[in-house]
mmCIF file as gemmi writes it, N, C-alpha and C atoms, coordinates in Angstrom:
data_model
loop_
_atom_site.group_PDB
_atom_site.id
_atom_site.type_symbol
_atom_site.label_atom_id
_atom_site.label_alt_id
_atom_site.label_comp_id
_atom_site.label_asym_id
_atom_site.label_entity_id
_atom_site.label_seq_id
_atom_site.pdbx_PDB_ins_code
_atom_site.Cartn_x
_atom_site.Cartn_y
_atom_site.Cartn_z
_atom_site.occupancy
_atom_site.B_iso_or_equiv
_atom_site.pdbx_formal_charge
_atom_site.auth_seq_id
_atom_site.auth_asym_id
_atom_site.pdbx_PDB_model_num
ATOM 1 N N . UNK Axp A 1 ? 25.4 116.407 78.207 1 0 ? 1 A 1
ATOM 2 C CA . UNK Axp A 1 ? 25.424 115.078 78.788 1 0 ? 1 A 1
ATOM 3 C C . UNK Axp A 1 ? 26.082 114.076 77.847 1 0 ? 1 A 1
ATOM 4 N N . UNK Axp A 2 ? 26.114 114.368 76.433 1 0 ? 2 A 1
ATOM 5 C CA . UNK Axp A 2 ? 26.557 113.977 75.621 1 0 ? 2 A 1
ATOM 6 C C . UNK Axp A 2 ? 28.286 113.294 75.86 1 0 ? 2 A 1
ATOM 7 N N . UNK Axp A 3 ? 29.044 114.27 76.144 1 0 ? 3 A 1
ATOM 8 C CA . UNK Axp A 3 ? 30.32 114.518 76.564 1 0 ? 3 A 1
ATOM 9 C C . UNK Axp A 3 ? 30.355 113.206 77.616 1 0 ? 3 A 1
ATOM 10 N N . UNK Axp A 4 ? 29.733 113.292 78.858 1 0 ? 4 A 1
ATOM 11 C CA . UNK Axp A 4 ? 30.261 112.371 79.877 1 0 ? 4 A 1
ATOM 12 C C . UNK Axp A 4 ? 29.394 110.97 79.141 1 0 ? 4 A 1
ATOM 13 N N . UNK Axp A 5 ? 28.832 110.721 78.159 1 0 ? 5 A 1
ATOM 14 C CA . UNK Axp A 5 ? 28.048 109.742 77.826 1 0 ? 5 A 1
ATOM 15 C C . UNK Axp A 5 ? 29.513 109.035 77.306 1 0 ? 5 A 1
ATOM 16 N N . UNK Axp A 6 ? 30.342 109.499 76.482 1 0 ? 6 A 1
ATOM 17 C CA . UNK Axp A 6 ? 31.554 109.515 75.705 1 0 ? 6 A 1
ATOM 18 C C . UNK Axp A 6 ? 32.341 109.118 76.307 1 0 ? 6 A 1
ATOM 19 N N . UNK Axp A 7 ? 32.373 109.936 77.854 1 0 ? 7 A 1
ATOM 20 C CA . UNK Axp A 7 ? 34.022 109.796 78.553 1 0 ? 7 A 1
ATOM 21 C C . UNK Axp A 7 ? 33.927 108.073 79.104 1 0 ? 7 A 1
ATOM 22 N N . UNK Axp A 8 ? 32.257 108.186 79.654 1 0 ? 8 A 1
ATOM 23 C CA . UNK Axp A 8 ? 31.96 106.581 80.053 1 0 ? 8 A 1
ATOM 24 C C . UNK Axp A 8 ? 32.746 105.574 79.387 1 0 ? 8 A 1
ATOM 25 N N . UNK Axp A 9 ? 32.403 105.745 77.759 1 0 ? 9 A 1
ATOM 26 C CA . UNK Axp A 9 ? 32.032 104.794 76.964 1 0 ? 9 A 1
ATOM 27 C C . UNK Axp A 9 ? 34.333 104.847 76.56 1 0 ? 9 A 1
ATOM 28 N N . UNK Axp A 10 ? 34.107 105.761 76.586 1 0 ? 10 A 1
ATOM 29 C CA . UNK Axp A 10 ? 36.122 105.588 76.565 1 0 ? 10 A 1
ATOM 30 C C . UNK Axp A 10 ? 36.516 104.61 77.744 1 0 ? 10 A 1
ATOM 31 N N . UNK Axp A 11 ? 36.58 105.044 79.209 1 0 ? 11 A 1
ATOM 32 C CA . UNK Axp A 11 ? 36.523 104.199 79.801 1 0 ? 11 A 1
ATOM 33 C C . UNK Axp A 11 ? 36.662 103.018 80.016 1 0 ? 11 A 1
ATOM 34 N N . UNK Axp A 12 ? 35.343 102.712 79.48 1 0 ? 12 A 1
ATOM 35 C CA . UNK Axp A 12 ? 34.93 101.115 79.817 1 0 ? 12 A 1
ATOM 36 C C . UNK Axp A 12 ? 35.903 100.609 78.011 1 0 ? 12 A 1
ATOM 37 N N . UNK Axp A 13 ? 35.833 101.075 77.414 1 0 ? 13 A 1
ATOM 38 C CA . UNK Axp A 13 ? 37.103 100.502 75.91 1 0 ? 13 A 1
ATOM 39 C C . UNK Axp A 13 ? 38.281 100.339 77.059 1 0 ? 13 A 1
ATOM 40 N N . UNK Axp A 14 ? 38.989 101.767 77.496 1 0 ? 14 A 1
ATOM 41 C CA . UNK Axp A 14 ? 40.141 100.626 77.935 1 0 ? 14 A 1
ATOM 42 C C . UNK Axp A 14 ? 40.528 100.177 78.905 1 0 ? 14 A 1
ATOM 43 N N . UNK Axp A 15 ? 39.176 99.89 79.965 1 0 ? 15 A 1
ATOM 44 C CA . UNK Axp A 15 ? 39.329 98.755 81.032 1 0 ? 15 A 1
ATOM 45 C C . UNK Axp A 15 ? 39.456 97.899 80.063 1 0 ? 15 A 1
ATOM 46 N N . UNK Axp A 16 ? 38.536 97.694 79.058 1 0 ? 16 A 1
ATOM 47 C CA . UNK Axp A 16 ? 38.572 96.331 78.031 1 0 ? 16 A 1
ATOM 48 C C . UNK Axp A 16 ? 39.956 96.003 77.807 1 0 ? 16 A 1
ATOM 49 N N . UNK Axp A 17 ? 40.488 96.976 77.055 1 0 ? 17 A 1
ATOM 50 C CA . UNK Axp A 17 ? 42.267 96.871 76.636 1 0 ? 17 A 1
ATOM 51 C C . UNK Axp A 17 ? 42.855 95.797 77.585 1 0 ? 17 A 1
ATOM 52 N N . UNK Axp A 18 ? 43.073 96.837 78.86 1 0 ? 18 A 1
ATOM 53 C CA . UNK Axp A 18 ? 43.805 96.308 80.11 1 0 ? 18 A 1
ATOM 54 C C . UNK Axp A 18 ? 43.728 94.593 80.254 1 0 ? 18 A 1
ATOM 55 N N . UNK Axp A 19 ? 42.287 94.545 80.565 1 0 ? 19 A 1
ATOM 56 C CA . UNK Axp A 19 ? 41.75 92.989 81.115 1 0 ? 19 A 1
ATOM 57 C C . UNK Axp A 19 ? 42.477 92.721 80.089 1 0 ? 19 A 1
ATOM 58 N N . UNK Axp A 20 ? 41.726 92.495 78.637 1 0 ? 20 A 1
ATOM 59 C CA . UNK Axp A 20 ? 42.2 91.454 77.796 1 0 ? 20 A 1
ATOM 60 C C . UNK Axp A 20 ? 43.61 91.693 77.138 1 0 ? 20 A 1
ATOM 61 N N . UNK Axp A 21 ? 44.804 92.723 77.756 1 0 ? 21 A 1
ATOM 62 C CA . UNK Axp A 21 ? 46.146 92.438 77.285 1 0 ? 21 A 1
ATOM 63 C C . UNK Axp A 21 ? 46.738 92.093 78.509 1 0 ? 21 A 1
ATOM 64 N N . UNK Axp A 22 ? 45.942 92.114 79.816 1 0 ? 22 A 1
ATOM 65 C CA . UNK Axp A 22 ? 46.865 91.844 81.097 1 0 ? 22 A 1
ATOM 66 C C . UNK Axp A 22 ? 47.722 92.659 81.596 1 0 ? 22 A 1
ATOM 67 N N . UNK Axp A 23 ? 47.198 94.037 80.977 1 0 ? 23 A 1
ATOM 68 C CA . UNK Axp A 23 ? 48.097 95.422 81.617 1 0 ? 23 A 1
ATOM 69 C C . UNK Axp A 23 ? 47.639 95.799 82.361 1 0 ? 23 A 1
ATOM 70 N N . UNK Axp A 24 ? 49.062 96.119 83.21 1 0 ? 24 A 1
ATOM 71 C CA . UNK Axp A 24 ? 48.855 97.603 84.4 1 0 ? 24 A 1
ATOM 72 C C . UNK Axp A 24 ? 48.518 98.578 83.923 1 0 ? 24 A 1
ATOM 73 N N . UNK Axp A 25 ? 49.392 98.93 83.083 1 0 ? 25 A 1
ATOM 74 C CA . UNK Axp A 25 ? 49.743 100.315 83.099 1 0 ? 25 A 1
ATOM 75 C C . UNK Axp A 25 ? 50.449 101.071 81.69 1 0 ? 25 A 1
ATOM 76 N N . UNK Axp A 26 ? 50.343 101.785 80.886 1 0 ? 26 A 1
ATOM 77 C CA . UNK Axp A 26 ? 50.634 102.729 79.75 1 0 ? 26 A 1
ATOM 78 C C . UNK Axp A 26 ? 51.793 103.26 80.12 1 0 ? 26 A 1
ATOM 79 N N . UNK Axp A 27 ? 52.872 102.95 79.243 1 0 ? 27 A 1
ATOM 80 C CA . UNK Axp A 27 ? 54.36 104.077 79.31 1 0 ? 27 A 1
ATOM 81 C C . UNK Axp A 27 ? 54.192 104.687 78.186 1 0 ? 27 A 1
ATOM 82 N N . UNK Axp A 28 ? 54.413 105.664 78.138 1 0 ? 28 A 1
ATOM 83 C CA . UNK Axp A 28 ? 54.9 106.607 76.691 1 0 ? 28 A 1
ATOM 84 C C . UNK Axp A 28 ? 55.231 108.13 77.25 1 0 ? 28 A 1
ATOM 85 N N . UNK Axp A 29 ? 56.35 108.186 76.534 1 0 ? 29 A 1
ATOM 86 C CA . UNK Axp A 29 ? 56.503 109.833 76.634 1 0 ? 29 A 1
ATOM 87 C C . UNK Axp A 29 ? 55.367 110.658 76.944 1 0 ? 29 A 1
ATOM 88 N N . UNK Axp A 30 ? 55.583 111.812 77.278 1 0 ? 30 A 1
ATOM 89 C CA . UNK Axp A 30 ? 55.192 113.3 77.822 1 0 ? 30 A 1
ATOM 90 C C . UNK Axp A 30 ? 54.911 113.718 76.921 1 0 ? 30 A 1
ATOM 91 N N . UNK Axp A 31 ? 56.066 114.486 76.93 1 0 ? 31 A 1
ATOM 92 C CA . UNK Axp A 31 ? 56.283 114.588 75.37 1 0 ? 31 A 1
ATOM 93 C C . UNK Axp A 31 ? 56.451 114.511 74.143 1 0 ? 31 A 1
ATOM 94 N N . UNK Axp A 32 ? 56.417 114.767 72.857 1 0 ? 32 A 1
ATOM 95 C CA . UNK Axp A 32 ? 56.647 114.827 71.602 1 0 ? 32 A 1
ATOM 96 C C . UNK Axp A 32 ? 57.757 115.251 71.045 1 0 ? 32 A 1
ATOM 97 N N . UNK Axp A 33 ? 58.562 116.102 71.737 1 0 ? 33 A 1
ATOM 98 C CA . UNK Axp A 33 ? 59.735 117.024 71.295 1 0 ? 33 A 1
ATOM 99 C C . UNK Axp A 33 ? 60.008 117.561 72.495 1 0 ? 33 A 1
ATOM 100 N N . UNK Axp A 34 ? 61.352 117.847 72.356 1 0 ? 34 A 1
ATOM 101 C CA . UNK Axp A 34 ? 62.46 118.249 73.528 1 0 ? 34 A 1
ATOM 102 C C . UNK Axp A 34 ? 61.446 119.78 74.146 1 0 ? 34 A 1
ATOM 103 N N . UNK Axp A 35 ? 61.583 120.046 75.625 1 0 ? 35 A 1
ATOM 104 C CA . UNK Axp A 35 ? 60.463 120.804 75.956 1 0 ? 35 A 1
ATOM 105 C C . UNK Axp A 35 ? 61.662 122.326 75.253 1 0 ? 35 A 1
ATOM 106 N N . UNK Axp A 36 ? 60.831 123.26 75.222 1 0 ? 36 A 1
ATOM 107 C CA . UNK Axp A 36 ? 60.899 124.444 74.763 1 0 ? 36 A 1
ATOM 108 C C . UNK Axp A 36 ? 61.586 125.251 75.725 1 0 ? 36 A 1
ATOM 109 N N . UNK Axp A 37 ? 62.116 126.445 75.738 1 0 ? 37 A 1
ATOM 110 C CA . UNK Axp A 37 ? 62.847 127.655 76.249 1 0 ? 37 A 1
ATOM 111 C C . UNK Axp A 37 ? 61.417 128.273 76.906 1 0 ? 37 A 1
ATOM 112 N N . UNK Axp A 38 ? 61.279 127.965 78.205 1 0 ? 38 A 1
ATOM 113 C CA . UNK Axp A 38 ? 60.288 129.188 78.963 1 0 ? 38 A 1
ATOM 114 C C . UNK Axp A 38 ? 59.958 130.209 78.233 1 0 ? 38 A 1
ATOM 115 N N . UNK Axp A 39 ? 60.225 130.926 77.848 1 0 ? 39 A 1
ATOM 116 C CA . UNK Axp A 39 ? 59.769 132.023 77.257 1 0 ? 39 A 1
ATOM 117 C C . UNK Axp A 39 ? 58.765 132.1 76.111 1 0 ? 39 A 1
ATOM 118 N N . UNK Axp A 40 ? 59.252 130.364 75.63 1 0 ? 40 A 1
ATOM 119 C CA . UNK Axp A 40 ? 58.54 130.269 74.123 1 0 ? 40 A 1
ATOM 120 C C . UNK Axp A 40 ? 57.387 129.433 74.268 1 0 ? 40 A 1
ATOM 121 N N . UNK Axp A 41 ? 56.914 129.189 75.407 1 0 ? 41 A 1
ATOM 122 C CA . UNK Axp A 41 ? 56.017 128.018 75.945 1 0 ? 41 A 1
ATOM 123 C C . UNK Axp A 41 ? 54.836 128.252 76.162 1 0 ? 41 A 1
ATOM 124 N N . UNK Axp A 42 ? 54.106 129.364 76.398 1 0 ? 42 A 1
ATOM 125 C CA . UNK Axp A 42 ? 53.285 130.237 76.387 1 0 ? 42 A 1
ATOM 126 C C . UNK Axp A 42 ? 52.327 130.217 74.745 1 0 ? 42 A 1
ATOM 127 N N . UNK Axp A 43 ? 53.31 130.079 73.868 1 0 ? 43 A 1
ATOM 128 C CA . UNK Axp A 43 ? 53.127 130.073 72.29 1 0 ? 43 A 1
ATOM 129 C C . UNK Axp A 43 ? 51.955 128.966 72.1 1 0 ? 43 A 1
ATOM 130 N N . UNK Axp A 44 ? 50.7 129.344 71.794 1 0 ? 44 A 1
ATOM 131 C CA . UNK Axp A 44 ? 49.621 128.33 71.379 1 0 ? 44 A 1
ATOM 132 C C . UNK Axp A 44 ? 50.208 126.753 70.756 1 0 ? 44 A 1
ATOM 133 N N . UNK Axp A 45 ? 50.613 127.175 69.558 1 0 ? 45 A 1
ATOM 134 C CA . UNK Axp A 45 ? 51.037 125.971 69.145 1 0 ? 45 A 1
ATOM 135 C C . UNK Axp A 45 ? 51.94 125.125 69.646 1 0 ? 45 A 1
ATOM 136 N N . UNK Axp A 46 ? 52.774 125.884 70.799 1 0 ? 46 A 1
ATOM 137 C CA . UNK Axp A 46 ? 53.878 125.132 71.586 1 0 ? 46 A 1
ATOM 138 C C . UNK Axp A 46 ? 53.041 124.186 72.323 1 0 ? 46 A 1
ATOM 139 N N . UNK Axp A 47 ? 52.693 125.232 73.202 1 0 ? 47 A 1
ATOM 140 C CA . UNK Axp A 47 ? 51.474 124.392 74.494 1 0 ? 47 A 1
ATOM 141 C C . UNK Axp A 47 ? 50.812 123.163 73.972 1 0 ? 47 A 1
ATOM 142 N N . UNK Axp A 48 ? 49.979 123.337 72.575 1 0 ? 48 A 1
ATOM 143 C CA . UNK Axp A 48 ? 49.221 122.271 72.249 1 0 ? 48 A 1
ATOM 144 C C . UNK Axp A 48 ? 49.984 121.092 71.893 1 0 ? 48 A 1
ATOM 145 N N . UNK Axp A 49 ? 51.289 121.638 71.258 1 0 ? 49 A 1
ATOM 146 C CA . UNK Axp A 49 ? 52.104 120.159 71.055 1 0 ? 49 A 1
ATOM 147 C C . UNK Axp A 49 ? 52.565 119.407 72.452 1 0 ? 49 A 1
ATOM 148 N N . UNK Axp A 50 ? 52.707 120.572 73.464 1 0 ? 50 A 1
ATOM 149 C CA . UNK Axp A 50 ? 52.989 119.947 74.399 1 0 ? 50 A 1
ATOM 150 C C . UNK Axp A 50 ? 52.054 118.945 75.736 1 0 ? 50 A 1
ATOM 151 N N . UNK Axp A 51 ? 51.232 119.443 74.845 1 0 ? 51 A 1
ATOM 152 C CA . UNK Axp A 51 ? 49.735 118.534 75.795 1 0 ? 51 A 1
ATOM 153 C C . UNK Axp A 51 ? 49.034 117.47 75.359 1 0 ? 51 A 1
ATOM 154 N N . UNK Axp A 52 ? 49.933 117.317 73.747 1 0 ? 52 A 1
ATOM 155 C CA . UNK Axp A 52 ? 49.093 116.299 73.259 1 0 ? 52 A 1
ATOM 156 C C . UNK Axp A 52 ? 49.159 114.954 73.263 1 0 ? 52 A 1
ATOM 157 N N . UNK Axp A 53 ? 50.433 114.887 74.126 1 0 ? 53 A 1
ATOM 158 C CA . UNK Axp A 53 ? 50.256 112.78 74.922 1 0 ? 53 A 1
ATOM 159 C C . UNK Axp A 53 ? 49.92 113.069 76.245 1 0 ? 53 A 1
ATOM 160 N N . UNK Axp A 54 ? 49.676 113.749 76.877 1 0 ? 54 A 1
ATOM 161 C CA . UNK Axp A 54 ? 48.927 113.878 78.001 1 0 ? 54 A 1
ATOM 162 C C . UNK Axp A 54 ? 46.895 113.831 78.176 1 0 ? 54 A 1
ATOM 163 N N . UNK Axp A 55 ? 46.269 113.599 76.57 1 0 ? 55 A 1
ATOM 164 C CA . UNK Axp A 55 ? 45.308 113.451 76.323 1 0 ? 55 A 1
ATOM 165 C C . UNK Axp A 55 ? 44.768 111.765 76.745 1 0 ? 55 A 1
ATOM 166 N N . UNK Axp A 56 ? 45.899 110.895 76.616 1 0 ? 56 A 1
ATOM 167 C CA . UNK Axp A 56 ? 45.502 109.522 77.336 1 0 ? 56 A 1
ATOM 168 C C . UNK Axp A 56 ? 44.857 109.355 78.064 1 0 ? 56 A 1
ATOM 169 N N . UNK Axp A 57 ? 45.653 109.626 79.198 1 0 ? 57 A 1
ATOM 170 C CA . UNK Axp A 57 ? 45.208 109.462 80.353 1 0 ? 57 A 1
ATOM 171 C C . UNK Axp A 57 ? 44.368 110.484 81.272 1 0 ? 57 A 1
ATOM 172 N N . UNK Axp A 58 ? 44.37 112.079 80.779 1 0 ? 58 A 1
ATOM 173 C CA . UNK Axp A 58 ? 43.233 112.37 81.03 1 0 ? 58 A 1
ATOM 174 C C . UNK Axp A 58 ? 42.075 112.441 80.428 1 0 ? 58 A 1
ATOM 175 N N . UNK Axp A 59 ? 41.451 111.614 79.149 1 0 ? 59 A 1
ATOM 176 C CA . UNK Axp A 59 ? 40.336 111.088 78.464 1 0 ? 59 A 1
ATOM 177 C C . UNK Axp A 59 ? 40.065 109.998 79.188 1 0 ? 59 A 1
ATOM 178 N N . UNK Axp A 60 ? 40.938 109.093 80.028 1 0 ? 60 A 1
ATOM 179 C CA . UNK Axp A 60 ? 39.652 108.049 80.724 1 0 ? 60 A 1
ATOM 180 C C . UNK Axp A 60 ? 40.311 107.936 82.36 1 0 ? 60 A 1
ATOM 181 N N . UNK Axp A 61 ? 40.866 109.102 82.472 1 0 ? 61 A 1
ATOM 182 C CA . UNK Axp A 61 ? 40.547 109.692 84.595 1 0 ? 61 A 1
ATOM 183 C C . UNK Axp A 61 ? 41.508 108.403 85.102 1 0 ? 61 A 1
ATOM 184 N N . UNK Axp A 62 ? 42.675 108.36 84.15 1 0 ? 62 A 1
ATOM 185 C CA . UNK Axp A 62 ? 44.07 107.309 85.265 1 0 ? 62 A 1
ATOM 186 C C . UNK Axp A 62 ? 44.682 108.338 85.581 1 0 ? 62 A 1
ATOM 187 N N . UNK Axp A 63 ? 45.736 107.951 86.861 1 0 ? 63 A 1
ATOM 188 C CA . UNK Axp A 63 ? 46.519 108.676 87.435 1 0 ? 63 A 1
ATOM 189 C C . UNK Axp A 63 ? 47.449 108.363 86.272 1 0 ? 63 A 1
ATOM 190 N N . UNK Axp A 64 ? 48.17 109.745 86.442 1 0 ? 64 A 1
ATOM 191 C CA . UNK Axp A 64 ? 49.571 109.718 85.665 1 0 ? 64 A 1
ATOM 192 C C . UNK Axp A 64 ? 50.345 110.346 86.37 1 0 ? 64 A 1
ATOM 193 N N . UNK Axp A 65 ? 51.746 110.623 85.441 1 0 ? 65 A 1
ATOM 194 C CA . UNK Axp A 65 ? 53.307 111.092 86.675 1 0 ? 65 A 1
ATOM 195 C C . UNK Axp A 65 ? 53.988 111.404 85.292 1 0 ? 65 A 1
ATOM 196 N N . UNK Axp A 66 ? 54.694 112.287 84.903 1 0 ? 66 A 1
ATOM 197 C CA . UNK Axp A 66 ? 55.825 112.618 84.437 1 0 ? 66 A 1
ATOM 198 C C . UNK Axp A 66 ? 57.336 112.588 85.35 1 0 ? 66 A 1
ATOM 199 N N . UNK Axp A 67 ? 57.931 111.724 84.354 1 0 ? 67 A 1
ATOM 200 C CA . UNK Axp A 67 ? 59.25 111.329 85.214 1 0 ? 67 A 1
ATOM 201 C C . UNK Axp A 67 ? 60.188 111.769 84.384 1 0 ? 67 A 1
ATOM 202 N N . UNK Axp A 68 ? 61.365 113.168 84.703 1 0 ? 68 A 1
ATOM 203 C CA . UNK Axp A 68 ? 62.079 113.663 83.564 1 0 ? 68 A 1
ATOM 204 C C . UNK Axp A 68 ? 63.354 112.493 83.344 1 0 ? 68 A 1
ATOM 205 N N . UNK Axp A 69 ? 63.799 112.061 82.523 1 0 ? 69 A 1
ATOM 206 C CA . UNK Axp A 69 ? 64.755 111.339 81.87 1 0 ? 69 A 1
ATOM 207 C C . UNK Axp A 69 ? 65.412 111.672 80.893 1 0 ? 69 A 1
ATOM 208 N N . UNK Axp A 70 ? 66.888 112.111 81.63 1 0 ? 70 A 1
ATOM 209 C CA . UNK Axp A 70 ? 68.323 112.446 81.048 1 0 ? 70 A 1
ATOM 210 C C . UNK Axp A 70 ? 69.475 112.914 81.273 1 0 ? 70 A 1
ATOM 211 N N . UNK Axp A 71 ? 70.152 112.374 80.443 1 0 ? 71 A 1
ATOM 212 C CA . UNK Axp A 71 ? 71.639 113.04 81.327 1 0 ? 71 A 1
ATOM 213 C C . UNK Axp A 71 ? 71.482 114.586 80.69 1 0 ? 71 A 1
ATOM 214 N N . UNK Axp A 72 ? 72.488 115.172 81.745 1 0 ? 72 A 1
ATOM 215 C CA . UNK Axp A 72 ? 72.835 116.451 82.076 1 0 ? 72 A 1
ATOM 216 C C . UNK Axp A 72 ? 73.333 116.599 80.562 1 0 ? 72 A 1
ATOM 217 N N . UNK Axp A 73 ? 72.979 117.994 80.356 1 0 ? 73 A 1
ATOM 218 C CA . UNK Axp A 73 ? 73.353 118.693 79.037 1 0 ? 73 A 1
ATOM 219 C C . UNK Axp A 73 ? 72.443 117.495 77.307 1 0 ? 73 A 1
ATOM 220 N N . UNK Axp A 74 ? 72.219 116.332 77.028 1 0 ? 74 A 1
ATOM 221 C CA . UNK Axp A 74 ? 70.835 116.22 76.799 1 0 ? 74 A 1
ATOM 222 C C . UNK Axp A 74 ? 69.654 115.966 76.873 1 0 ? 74 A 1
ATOM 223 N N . UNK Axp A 75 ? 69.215 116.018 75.461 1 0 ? 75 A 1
ATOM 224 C CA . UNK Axp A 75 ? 67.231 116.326 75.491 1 0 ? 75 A 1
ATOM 225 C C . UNK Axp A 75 ? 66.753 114.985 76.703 1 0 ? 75 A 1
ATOM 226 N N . UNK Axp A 76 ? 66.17 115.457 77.26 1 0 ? 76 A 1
ATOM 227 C CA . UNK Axp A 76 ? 65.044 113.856 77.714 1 0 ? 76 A 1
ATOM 228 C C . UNK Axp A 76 ? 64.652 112.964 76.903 1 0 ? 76 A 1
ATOM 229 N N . UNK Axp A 77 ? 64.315 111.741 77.566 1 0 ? 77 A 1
ATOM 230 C CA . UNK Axp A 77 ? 63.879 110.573 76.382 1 0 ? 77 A 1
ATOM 231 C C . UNK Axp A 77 ? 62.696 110.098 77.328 1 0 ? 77 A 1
């Protein structure tokens, strides 16, 4: 019970944020680094780098969207 006592208490911090900066809404990358070759993605340490700005917004239950951004032939930004 501990756990959802936590997720509450995250929560209600950044409704706080929001109100008192007058935000909608959080932009930031997906990602951390250009995504990986399928094959290599599977790789523990890949995966975890790759999940680790996606911890935002599922630590206090907002909708989110990944939107890929870039031209053809480079990395996303």
């Amino acid at each position: 019970m501990h756990g959802l006592k936590s997720i509450g208490q995250l929560c209600a911090y950044w409704d706080q944020i929001y109100s008192a900066l007058k935000m909608d809404a959080i932009l930031y990358p997906t990602l951390c680094c250009g995504a990986p070759r399928i094959e290599n993605a599977g790789q523990p340490d890949i995966f975890n780098k790759l999940i680790r700005n996606t911890d935002i917004a599922r630590s206090e239950g907002a909708p989110n969207v990944t939107v890929p951004v870039a031209d053809p032939g480079n990395l996303s930004v």
